[in-house]
C-alpha positions as CSV (number, residue, x, y, z in Angstrom):
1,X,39.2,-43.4,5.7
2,X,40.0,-40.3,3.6
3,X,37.6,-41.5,1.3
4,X,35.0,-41.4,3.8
5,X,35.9,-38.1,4.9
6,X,35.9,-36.8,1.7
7,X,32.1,-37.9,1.2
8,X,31.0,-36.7,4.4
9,X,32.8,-33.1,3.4
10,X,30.8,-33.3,0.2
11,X,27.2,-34.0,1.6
12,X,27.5,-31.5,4.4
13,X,28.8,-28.8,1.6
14,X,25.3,-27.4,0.6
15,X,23.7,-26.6,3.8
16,X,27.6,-24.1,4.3
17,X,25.8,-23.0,1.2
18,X,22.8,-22.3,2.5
19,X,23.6,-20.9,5.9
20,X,26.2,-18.6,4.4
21,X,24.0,-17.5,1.2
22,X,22.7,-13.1,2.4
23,X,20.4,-11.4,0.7
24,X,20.8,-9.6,-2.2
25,X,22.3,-6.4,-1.2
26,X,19.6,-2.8,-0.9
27,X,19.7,-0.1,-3.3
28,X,21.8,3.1,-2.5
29,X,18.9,5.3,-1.7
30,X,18.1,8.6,-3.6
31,X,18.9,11.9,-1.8
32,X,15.6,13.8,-2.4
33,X,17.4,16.6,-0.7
34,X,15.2,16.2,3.0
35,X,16.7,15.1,6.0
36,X,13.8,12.1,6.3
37,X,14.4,9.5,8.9
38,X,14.1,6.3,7.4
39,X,15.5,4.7,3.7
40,X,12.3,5.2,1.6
41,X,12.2,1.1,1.6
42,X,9.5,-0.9,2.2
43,X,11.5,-2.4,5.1
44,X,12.8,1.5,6.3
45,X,10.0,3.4,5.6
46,X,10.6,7.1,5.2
47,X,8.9,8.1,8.8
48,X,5.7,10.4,9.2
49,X,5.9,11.8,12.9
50,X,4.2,15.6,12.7
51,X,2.4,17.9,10.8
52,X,5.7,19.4,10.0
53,X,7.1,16.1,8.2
54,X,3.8,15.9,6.0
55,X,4.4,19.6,4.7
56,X,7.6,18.8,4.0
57,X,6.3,16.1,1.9
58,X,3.7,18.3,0.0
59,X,6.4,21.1,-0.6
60,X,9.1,18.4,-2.0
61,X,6.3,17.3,-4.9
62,X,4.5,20.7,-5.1
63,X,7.8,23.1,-5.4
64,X,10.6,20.2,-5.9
65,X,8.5,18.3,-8.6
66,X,9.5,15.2,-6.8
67,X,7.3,11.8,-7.4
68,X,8.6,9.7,-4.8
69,X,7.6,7.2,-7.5
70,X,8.1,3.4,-5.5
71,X,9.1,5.3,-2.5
72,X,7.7,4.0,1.2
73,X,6.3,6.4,4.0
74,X,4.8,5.2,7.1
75,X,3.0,7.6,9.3
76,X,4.1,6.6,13.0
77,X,1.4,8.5,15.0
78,X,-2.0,10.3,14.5
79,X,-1.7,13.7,13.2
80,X,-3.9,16.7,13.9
81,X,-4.0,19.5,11.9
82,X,-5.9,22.4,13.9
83,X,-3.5,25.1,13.2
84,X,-2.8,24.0,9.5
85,X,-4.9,25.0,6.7
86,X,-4.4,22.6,4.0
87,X,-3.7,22.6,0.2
88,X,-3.2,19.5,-0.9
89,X,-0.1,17.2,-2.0
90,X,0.2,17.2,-5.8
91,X,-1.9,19.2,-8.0
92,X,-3.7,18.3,-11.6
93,X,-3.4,22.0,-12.8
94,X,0.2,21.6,-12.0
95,X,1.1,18.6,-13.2
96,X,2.9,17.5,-9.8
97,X,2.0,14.3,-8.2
98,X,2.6,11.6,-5.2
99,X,3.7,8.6,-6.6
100,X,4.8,6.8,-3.8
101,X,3.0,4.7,-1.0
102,X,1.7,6.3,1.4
103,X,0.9,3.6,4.7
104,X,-1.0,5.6,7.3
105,X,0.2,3.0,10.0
106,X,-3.2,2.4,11.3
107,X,-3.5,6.1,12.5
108,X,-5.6,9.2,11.6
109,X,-5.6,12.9,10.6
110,X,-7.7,15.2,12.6
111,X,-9.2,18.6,11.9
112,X,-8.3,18.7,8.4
113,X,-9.3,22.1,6.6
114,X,-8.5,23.3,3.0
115,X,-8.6,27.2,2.2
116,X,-12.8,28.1,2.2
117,X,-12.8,28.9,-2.0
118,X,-14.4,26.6,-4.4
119,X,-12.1,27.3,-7.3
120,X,-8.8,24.5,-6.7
121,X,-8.7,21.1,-6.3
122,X,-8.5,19.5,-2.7
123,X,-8.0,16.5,-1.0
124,X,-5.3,14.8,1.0
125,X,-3.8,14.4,-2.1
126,X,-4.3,17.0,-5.1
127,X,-3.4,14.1,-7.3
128,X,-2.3,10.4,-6.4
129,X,-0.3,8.1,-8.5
130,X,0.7,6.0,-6.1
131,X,-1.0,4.3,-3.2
132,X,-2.4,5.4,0.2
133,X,-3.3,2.7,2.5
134,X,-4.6,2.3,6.6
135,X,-5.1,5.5,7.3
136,X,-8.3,7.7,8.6
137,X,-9.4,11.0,7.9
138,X,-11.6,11.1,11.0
139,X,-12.4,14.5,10.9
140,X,-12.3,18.4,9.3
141,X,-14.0,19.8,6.2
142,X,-13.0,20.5,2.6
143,X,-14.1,23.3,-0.1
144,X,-13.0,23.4,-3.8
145,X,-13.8,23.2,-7.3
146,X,-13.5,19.4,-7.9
147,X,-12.9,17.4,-4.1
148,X,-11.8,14.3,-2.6
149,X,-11.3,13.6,1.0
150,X,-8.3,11.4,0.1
151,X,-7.3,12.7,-4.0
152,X,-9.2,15.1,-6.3
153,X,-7.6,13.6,-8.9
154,X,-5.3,10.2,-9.7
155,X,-2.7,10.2,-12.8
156,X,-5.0,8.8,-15.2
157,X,-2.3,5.7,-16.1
158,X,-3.5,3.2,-14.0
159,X,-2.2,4.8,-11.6
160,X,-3.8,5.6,-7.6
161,X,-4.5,3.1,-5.1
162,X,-7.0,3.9,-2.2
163,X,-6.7,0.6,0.5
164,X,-7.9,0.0,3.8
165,X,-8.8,3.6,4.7
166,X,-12.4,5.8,5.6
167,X,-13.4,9.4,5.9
168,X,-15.5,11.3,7.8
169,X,-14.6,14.4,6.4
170,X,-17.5,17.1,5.0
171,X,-16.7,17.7,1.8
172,X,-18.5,21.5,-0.1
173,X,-17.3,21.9,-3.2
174,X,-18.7,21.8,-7.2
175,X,-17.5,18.8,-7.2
176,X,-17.6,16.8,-4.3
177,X,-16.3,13.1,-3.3
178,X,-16.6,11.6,0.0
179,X,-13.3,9.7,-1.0
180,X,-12.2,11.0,-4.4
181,X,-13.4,13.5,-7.1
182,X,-11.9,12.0,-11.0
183,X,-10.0,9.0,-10.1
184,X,-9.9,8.1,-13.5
185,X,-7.7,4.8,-13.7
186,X,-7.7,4.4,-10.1
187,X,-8.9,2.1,-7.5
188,X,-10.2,2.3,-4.2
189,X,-11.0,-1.4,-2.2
190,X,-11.8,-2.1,1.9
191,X,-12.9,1.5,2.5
192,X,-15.4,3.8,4.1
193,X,-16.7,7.0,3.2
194,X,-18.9,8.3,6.1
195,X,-19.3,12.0,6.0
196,X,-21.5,14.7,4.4
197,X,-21.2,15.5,0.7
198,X,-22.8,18.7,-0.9
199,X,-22.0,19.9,-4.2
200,X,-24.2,20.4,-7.5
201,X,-22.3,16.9,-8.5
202,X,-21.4,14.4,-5.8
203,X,-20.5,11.4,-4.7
204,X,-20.0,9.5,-1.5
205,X,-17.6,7.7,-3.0
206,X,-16.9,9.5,-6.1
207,X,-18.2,12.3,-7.8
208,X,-16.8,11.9,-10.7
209,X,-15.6,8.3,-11.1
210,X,-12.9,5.6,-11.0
211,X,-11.9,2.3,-12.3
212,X,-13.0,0.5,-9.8
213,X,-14.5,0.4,-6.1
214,X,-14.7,-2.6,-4.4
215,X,-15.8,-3.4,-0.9
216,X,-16.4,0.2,0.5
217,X,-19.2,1.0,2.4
218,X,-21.0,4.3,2.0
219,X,-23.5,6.5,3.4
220,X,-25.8,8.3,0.7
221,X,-25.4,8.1,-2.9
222,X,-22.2,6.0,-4.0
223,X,-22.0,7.9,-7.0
224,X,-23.3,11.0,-9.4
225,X,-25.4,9.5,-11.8
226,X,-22.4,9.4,-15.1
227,X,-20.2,7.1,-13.1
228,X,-18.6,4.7,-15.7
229,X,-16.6,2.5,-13.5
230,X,-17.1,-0.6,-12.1
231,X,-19.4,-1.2,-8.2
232,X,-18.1,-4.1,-6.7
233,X,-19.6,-5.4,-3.5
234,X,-20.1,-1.8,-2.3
235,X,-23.0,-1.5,0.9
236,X,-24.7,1.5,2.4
237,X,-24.4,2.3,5.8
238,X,-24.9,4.8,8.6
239,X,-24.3,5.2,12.4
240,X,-27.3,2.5,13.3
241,X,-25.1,-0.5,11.0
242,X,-21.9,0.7,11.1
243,X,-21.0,-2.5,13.3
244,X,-22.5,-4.9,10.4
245,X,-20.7,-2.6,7.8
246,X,-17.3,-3.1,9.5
247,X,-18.1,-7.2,9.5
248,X,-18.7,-7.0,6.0
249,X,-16.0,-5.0,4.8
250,X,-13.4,-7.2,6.9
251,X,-14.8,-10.2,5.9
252,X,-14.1,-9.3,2.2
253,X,-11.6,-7.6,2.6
254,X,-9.1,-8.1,-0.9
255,X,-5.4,-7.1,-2.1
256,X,-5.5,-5.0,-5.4
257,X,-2.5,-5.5,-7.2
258,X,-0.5,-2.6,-7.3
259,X,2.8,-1.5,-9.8
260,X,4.6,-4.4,-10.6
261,X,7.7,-3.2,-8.5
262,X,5.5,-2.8,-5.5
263,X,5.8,-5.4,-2.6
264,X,2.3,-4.6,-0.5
265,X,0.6,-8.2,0.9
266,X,-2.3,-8.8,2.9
267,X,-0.3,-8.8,5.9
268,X,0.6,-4.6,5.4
269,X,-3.3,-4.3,5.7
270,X,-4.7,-3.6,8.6
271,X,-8.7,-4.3,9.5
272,X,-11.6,-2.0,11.3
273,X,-13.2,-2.0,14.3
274,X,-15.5,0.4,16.3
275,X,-13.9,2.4,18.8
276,X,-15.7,2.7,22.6
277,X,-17.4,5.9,21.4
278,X,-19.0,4.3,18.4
279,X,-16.3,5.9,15.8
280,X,-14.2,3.9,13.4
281,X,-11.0,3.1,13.6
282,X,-8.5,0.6,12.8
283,X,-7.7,-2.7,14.5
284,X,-4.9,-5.5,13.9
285,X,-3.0,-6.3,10.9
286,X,-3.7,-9.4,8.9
287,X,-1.2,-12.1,8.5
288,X,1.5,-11.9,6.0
289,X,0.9,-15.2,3.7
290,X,3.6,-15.4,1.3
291,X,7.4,-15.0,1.3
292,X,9.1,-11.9,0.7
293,X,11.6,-11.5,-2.0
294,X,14.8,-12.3,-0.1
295,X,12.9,-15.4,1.5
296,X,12.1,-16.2,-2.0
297,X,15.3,-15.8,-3.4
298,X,17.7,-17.7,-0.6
299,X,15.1,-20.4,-1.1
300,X,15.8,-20.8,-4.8
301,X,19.5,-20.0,-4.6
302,X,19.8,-23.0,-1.6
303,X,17.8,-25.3,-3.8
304,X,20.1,-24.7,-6.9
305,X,23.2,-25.1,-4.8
306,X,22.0,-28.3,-3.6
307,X,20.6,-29.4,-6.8
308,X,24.4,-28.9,-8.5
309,X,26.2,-30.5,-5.5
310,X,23.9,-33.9,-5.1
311,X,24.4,-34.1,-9.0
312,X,28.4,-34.3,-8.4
313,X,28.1,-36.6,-4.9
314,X,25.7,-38.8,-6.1
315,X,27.9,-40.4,-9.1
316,X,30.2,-40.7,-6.3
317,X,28.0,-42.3,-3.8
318,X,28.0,-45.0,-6.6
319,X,30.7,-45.4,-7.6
320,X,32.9,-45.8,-4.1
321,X,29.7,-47.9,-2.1
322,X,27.7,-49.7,-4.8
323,X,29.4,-53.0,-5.6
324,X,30.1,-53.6,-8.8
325,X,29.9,-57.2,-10.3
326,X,33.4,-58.9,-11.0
327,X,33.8,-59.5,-14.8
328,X,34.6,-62.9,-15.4
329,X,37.4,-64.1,-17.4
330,X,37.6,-67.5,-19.8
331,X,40.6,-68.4,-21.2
């Protein structure tokens, strides 16, 4: 009987294992010195609710010199910006930049202006190491030297990651991208770039370049005519085939891999659709398809435990219920 029980103890021993095994423990998070809401995880997103709480984010990498490098923000609502003139977050000429990732939550910016000179660089972003993802700039208008609706310029390290976002900003500058102006060693996939460019170089896309743009749909020319980067499954559109341009771009739509300490999946991007008005906007989230880490680890730390256990029970298994033949004995 107490052999019995001692076997039953044994065999039930790794699923206590597994039912008791938590997740590895979060980091302490950095004090950038802000009173953000949130944890700056991907899981407690520092939280984007107003105007206010995006300034504060420009002033903390413009004047603080802070990267937010592997740092999450998720804007909660759509922003409008009619009483703000805008300067950008992160500058080339300054060396500051965003390195962070920036999820627009499926919303939109409205009414974004930059100051009306053409000699800085403008853009959401001055300059983007990090990556911005499901957000619209659905409408305002941006002067400057060399322009981006989303990033004059990215880091130039492989850095800057445009996802799952469009523009309808009219950009006036020398320079002029619909999306970006130099994005030198960045990337920009499952985008649209719908307003007006004018500049003595342009781009709807780029007027400079990038490393790679893949599955954005346009309207005018893509690119100036020195773009050295790579076109991938890129379409022209315009008001008349927006609808087929949104099929296309959410039927192909693809997850560029980001830093290697970055956990984005298809399920944190979100698709298009066309509003009642005939404007763009955003629609559902796809579904996540893989594990995430903790999943992944308390799956291999059950299977080890049980691996180790079953190695000790099953000698034992043998040894107490398989019969063993009798030796036999001549005299």
């Amino acid at each position: 009987m107490k052999t019995r029980s001692l076997l039953s103890f044994l065999l039930v021993l790794p699923f206590l294992f597994a039912c008791s095994e938590k997740a590895p423990a979060a980091a302490a998070p950095v004090d950038y010195g802000y009173p953000w809401l949130g944890a700056g995880t991907k899981e407690e997103p520092f939280l984007i609710s107003s105007v206010a709480d995006l300034d504060r984010l420009k002033s903390s990498v413009n004047v603080s010199k802070e990267t937010y490098a592997n740092t999450y923000f998720l804007q909660t609502c759509d922003l409008d910006f009619k009483d703000t003139v805008w300067d950008a977050i992160g500058s080339p000429y300054e060396g500051t930049a965003f390195r962070g990732i920036y999820n627009g939550g499926a919303h939109v910016i409205t009414n974004l202006h930059s100051p009306l000179d053409h000699d800085y660089c403008y853009g959401l972003f001055g300059q983007l190491g990090g990556v911005v993802l499901n957000l619209g700039l659905a409408s305002g208008k941006l002067y400057g030297n060399a322009t981006g609706g989303f990033a004059s310029h990215s880091t130039g390290d492989s850095g800057g990651l445009i996802m799952n976002c469009f523009s309808n900003l009219d950009i006036d500058a020398n320079r002029a991208g619909g999306l970006v102006d130099n994005f030198l060693g960045g990337r920009i996939a499952n985008c649209f770039s719908l307003g007006s460019v004018k500049g003595p170089v342009s781009g709807s896309i780029t007027s400079i370049t990038a490393t790679l743009c893949q599955n954005v749909a346009y309207v005018g020319n893509p690119v100036n005519g020195n773009y050295q980067g790579a076109l991938a499954n890129c379409i022209s559109t315009s008001k008349e085939t927006l609808e087929k341009a949104v099929e296309h771009v959410n039927a192909s739509i693809v997850l560029l891999p980001g830093d290697k300490n970055l956990s984005l999946d298809i399920g944190d991007l979100a698709r298009f659709k066309l509003n009642e008005d005939g404007t763009l906007g955003f629609g559902d989230f796809f579904k996540t398809t893989r594990p995430s880490e903790n999943e992944k680890n308390r799956g291999l730390y059950t299977a080890l435990i049980t691996t180790g256990i079953l190695m000790i029970v099953a000698p034992l298994i043998v040894f107490l219920f398989v019969p063993r033949k009798k030796k036999l004995f001549t005299k």
